[in-house]
C-alpha positions as CSV (number, residue, x, y, z in Angstrom):
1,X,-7.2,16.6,-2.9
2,X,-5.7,18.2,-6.2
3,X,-2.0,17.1,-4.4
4,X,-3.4,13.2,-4.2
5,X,-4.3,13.1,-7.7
6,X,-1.4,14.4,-9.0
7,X,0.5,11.7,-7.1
8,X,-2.2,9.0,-7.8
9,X,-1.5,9.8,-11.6
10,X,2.1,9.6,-11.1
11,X,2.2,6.1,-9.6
12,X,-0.4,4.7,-11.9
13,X,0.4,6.5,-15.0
14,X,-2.3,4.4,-17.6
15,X,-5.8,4.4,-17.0
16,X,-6.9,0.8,-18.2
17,X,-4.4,-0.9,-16.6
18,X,-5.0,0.8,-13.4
19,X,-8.5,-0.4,-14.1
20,X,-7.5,-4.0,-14.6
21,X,-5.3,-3.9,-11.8
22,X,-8.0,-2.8,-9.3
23,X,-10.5,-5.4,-10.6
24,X,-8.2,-8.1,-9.7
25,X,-7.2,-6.4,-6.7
26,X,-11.0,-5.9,-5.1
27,X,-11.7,-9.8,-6.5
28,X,-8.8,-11.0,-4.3
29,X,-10.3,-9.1,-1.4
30,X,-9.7,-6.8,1.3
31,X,-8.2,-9.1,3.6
32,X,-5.4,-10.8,0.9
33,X,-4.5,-6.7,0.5
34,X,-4.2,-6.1,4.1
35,X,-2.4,-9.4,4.9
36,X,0.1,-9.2,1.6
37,X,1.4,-5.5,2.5
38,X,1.0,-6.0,6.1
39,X,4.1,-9.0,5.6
40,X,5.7,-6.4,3.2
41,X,6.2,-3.8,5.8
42,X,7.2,-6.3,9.2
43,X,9.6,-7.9,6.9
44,X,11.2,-4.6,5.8
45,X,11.1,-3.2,9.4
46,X,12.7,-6.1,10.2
47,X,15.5,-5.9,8.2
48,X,16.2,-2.5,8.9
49,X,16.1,-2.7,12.3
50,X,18.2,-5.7,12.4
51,X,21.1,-3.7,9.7
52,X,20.8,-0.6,12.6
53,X,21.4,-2.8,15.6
54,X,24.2,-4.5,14.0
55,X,25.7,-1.2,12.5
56,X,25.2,0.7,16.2
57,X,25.9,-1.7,18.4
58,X,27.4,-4.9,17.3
59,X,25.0,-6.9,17.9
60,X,20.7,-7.3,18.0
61,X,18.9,-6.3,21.1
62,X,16.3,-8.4,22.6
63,X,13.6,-5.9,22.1
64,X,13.9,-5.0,18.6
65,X,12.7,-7.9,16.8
66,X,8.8,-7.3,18.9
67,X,9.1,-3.5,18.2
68,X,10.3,-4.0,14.5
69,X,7.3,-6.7,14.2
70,X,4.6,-4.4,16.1
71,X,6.0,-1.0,14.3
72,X,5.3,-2.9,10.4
73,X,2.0,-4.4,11.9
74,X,0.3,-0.7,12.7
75,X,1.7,0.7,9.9
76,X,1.4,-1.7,7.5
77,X,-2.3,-2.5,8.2
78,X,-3.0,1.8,8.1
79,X,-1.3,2.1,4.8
80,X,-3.3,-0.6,3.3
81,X,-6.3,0.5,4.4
82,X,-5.5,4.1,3.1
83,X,-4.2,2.4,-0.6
84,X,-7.7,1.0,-0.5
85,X,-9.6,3.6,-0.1
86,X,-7.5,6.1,-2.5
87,X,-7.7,3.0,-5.2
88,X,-11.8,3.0,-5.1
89,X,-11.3,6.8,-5.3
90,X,-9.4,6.3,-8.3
91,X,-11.5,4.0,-10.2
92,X,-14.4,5.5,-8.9
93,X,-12.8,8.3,-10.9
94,X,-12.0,6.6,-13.9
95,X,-15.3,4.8,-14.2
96,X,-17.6,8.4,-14.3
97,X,-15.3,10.0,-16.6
98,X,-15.1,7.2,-19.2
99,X,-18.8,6.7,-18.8
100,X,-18.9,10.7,-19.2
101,X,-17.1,9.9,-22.6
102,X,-19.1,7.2,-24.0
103,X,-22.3,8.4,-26.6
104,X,-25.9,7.5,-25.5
């Protein structure tokens, strides 16, 4: 857990602008999340698929465009989900320590 925090930290290096960036995030909603890196990852597999086939072979394969798609679809929907989950951890996080912080 300490190894996800450290890397948590290093991606989103400021506190309140993490914090204003997950509000947003969560009031767009789950589904905009999932759906906006889902596209992310089929059109980069795409790409990269299409650049090897041409680079190997000359040409694209019939297969590769479905595999390419379905490949960025599983991962793209499992990496969203886990983002999600690891951002409420992290401003889960955030939220105790600055109430922690704050005088009664």
């Amino acid at each position: 857990m300490k190894l996800l925090n450290r890397l948590k930290s290093l991606i989103f290096v400021n506190d309140p602008k993490f914090l204003i960036y997950y509000q947003k995030t969560r009031a767009k909603g789950l589904l905009k999340f999932i759906v906006t890196n889902t596209s992310i990852y089929i059109i980069v597999m795409i790409i990269v698929a299409i650049t090897m086939n041409i680079i190997s072979c000359g040409y694209v394969k019939e297969g590769t465009l479905l595999t390419s798609l379905t490949i960025g679809l599983i991962s793209g929907i499992v990496v969203s989900l886990i983002q999600w989950v690891m951002g409420y951890d992290r401003y889960s996080q955030i939220k105790k320590k600055n109430e922690s912080k704050t005088p009664r």
